[in-house]
C-alpha positions in Angstrom: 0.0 0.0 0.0 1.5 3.7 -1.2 -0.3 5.8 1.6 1.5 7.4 4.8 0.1 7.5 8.5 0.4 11.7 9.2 1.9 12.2 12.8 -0.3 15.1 13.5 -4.2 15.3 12.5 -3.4 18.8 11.5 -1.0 17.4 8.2 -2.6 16.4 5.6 -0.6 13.3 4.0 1.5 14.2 0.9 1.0 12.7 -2.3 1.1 14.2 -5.9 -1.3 16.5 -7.6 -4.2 15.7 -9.6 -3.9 14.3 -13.4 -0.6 15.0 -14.9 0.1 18.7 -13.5 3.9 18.9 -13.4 4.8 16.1 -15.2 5.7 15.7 -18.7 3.0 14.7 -20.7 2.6 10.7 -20.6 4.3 8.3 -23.5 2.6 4.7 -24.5 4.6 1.8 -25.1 3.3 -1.4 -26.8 4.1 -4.6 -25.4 2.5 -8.0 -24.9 -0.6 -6.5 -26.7 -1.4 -3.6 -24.6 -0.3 0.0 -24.4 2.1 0.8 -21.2 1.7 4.5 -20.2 5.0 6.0 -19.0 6.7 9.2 -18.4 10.8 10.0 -18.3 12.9 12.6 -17.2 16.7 12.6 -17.8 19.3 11.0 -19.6 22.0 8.4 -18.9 21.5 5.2 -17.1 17.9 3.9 -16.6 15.8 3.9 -13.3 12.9 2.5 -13.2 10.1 3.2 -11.0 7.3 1.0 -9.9 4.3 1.7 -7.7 1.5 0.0 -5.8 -1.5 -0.5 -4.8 -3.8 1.7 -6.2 -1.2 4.0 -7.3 0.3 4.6 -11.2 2.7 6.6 -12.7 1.8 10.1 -11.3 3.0 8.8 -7.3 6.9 8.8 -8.1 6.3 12.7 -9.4 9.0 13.6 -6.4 11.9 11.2 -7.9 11.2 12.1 -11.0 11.8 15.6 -10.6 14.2 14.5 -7.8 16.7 11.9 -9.6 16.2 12.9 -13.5 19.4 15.3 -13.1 21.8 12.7 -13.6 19.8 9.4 -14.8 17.4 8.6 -17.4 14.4 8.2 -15.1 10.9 6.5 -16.4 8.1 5.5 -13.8 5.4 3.1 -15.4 2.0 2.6 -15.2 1.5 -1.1 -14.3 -1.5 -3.1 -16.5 -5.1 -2.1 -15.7 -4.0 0.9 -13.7 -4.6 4.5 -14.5 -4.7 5.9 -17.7 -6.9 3.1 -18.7 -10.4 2.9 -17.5 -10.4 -0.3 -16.1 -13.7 -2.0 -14.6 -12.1 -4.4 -12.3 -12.8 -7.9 -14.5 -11.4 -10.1 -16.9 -7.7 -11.1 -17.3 -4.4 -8.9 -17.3 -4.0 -8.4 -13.9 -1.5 -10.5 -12.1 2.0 -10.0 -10.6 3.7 -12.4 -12.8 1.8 -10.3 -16.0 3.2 -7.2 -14.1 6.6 -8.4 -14.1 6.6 -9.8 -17.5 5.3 -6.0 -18.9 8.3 -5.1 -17.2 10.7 -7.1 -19.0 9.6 -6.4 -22.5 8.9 -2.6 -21.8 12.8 -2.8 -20.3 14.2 -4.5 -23.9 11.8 -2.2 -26.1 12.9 1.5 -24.5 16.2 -0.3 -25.3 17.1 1.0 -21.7 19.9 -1.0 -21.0 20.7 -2.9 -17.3 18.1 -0.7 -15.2 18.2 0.0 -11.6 14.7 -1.0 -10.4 13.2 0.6 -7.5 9.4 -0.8 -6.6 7.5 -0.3 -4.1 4.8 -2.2 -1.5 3.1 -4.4 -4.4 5.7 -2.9 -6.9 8.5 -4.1 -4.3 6.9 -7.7 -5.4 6.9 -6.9 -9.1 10.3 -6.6 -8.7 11.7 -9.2 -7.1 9.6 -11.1 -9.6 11.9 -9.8 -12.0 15.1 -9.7 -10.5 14.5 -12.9 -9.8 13.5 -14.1 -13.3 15.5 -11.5 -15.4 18.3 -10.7 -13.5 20.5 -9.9 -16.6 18.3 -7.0 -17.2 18.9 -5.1 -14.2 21.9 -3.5 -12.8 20.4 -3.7 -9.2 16.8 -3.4 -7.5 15.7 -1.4 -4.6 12.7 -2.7 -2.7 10.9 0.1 -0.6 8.8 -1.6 2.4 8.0 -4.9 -0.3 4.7 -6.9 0.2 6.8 -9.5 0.4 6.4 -12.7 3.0 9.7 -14.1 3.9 10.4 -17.9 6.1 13.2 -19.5 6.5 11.5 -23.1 5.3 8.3 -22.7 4.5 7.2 -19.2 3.8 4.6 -18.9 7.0 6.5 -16.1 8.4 5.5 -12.5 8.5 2.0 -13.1 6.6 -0.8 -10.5 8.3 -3.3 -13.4 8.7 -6.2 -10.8 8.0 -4.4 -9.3 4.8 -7.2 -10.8 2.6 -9.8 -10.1 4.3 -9.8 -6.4 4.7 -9.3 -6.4 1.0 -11.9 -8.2 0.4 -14.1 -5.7 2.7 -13.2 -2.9 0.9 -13.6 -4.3 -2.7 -17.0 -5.1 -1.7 -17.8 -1.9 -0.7 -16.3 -0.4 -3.9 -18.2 -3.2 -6.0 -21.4 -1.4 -4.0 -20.7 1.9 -5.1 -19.2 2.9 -1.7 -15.6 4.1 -3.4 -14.7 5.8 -0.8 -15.4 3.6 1.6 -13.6 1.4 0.7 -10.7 3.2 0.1 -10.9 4.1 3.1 -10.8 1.0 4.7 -7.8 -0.2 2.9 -5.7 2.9 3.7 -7.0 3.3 7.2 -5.7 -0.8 7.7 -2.5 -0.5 6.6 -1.3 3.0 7.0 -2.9 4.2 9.9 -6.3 5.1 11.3 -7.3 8.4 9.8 -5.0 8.5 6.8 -7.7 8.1 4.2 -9.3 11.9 5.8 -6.1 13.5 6.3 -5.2 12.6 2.3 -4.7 15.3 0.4 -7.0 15.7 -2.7 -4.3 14.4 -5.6 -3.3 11.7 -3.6 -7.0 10.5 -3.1 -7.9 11.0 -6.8 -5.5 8.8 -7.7 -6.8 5.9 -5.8 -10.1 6.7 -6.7 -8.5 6.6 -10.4 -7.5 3.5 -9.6 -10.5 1.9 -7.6 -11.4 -1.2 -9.6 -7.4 -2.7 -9.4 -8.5 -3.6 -5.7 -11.2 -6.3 -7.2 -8.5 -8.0 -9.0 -6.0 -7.7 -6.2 -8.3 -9.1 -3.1 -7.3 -12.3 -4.1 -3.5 -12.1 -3.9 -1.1 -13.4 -1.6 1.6 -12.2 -0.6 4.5 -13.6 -2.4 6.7 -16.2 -0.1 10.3 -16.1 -0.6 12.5 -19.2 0.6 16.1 -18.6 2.0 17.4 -20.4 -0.8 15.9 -18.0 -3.4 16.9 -14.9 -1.1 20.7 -16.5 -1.1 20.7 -17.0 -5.2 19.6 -13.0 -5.8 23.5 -11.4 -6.2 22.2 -8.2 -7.2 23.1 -5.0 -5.1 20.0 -4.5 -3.4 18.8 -1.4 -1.3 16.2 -2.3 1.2 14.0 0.8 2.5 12.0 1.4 4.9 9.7 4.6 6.7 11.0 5.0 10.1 7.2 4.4 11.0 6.4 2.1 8.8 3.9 -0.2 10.0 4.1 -3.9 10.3 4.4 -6.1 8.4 7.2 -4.2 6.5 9.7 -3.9 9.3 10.0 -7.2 9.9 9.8 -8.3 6.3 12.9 -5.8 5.7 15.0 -7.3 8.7 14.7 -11.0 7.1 15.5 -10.0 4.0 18.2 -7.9 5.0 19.8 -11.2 6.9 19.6 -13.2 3.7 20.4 -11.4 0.8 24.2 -11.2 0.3 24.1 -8.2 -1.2 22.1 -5.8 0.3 22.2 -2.5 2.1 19.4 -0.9 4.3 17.8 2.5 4.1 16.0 4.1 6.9 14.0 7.2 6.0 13.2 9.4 9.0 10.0 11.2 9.5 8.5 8.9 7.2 5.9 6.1 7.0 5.3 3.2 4.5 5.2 6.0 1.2 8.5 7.1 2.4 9.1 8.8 -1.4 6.5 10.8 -0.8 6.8 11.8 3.3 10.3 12.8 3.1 11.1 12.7 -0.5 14.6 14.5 -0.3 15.8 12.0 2.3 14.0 8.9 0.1 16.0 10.6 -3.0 19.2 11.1 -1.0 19.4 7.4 0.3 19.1 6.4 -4.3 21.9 8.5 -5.1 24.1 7.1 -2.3 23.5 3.7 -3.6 23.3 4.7 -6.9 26.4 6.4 -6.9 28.6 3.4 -5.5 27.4 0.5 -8.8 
């Protein structure tokens, strides 16, 4: 989930501002049969930027503008999410499909070995692909991923009643109750309150991207074995909100004890949509890493 708890009822939580204002206009890309909306920013090596839940392009607006002074920069819509009008049914909507758009929009902007970044459900996407394609990427970054990571039999840090509230909310938004249901899925894993604190853009968004919450009630989180942890030799940045809520702390600490190559980000002030709380810290903690490959 891409939406911060605000320490003070008085903020509003950050987030970007409605339809494309301050970003270049939006480019299409066709692969596997369907038309990828993107934007870029920069030149030079690629990074790029993947959201989640009921997010799209428009929520990395602060690393675009933040990281395009120096890199080639190109945040993606993911299938089914916003620009396209989506009703919530039918096929196209899957991590693997996610991850596999990713791949061929990588070799079709003829972008090279990217550095990936993803975040919450984009953090999966992109293991999925590091893990699958790793001779596409030059390394991955995984901010607060809705990962589930075991040592044997991926039971560990699973929120038992992860399902459920999605399924809640999608019914509500199924009934018409949009809000409502947005509402419920922001409030459950960002915070109570976050969903009326939210500033207008950031609320549009979601509500752009309603109907992706029918198709995603039925996910699980994806399990990753030691063994699969141990084989990933990419550099890896792990980050994390300094009040991010759990699961994601804990799913950051395993990974961080398994991976061999990994480093760890904390971003102060911050909660799980770190990149947008504290977005010069968040941009600050790339170009260290980035800097080093």
């Amino acid at each position: 989930m891409d939406t911060p708890t605000s320490r003070s009822s008085a903020r509003p939580a950050p987030g970007p501002s409605d339809g494309d204002s301050g970003l270049a206009p939006h480019r299409t890309c066709r692969v596997k049969a369907y038309d990828l909306a993107y934007v870029e920013a920069g030149s030079g090596a690629t990074v790029l930027l993947v959201h989640g839940s009921l997010c799209d392009y428009r929520y990395w607006r602060p690393q675009l503008e933040g990281l395009s002074a120096r890199r080639r920069v190109i945040a993606v819509s993911l299938r089914r999410y916003w620009p396209e009008a989506w009703g919530g049914s039918g096929e196209g909507f899957s991590l693997q499909t996610h991850a596999d758009d990713l791949a061929a929009l990588i070799e079709a902007l003829d972008a090279g070995r990217v550095d990936l970044v993803g975040h919450s459900r984009g953090g999966t996407v992109a293991w999925l692909l590091a893990r699958q394609h790793p001779e596409r990427l030059r390394s991955v970054v995984l901010a607060d991923p809705g990962l589930a990571v075991d040592d044997a039999d991926c039971a560990g840090p699973i929120d038992i009643d992860r399902n459920n509230f999605r399924r809640r909310a999608m019914a509500l938004i199924r009934g018409g109750d949009i809000d409502g249901g947005l509402a419920l899925f922001t409030d459950t894993v960002s915070g109570a309150g976050t969903w009326e604190r939210m500033v207008p853009g950031l609320k549009g968004m979601m509500r752009d991207n309603a109907n992706t919450l029918i198709a995603q009630a039925t996910e699980r989180p994806l399990c990753v074995s030691a063994a699969a942890a141990q084989a990933l030799r990419l550099p890896t940045l792990l980050v994390g909100g300094a009040h991010s809520p759990a699961p994601y702390p804990a799913i950051l600490d395993a990974l961080a004890a398994l991976l061999p190559n990994a480093r760890r980000a904390s971003i102060p002030g911050a909660s799980h949509a770190m990149n947008l709380w504290n977005p010069r810290a968040f941009n600050q903690a790339m170009e260290s890493f980035l800097s080093t490959l």
